[in-house]
C-alpha positions in Angstrom: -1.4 54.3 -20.2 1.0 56.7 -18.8 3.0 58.4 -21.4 6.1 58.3 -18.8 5.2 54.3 -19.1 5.1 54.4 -22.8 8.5 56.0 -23.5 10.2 53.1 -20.8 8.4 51.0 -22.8 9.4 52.4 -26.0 13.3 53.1 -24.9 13.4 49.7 -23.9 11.8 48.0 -27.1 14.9 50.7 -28.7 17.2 48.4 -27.0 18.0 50.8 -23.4 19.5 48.7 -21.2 17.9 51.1 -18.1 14.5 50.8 -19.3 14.5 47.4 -19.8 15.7 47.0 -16.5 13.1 49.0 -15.1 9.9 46.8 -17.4 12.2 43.8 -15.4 11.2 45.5 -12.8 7.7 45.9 -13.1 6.7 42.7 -14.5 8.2 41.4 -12.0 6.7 43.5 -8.6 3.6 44.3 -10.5 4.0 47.9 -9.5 2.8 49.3 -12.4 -0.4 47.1 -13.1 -3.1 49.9 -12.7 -1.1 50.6 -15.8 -1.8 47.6 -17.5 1.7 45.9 -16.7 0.5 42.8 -14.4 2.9 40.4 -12.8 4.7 38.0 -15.6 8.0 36.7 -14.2 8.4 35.4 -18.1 8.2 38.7 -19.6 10.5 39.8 -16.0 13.1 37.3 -16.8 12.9 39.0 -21.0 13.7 42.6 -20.4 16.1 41.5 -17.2 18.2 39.1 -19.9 17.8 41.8 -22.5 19.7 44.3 -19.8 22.4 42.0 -18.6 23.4 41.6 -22.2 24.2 44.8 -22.2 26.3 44.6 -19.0 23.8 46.2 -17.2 24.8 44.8 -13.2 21.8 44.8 -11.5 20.0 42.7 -14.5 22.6 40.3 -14.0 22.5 39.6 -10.5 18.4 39.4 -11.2 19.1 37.0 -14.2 21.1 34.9 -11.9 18.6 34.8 -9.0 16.1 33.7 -11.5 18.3 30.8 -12.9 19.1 29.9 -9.9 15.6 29.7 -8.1 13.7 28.7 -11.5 11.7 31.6 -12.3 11.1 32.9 -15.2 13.8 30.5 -16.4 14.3 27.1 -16.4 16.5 26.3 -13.3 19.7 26.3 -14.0 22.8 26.3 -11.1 25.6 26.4 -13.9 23.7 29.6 -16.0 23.0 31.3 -11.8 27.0 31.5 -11.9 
């Protein structure tokens, strides 16, 4: 794995709000799986919800998308606002 990969990885795990936004990310596009990150919209909907804790905004406007439209969550119209 790419050691750029690893520290988000890491950095996230340590509770950064970016760099779990960014493993959101990736688990969700799959962009990264040549790097062993494949598409999980559970793991997505994790580091997203992990982020939007943290007031992160574009982790909450993902989290609330996915509650809405049921993935990675279970649906959920009062949680989407």
């Amino acid at each position: 794995m790419d050691k750029e990969i690893e520290n988000i990885i890491e950095m996230a795990k340590s509770g950064n709000a970016e760099c779990q936004y960014k493993l959101g990310c990736a688990y969700m596009s799959g962009e990264l799986v040549d790097y062993g990150i494949d598409i999980d919209m559970q793991k997505s909907a994790y580091w997203f919800y992990s982020a939007a804790l943290q007031g992160h905004y574009m982790a909450c406007f993902n989290v609330g998308i996915m509650f809405e439209d049921g993935v990675g969550f279970k649906q959920s119209f009062e949680k989407a606002f």
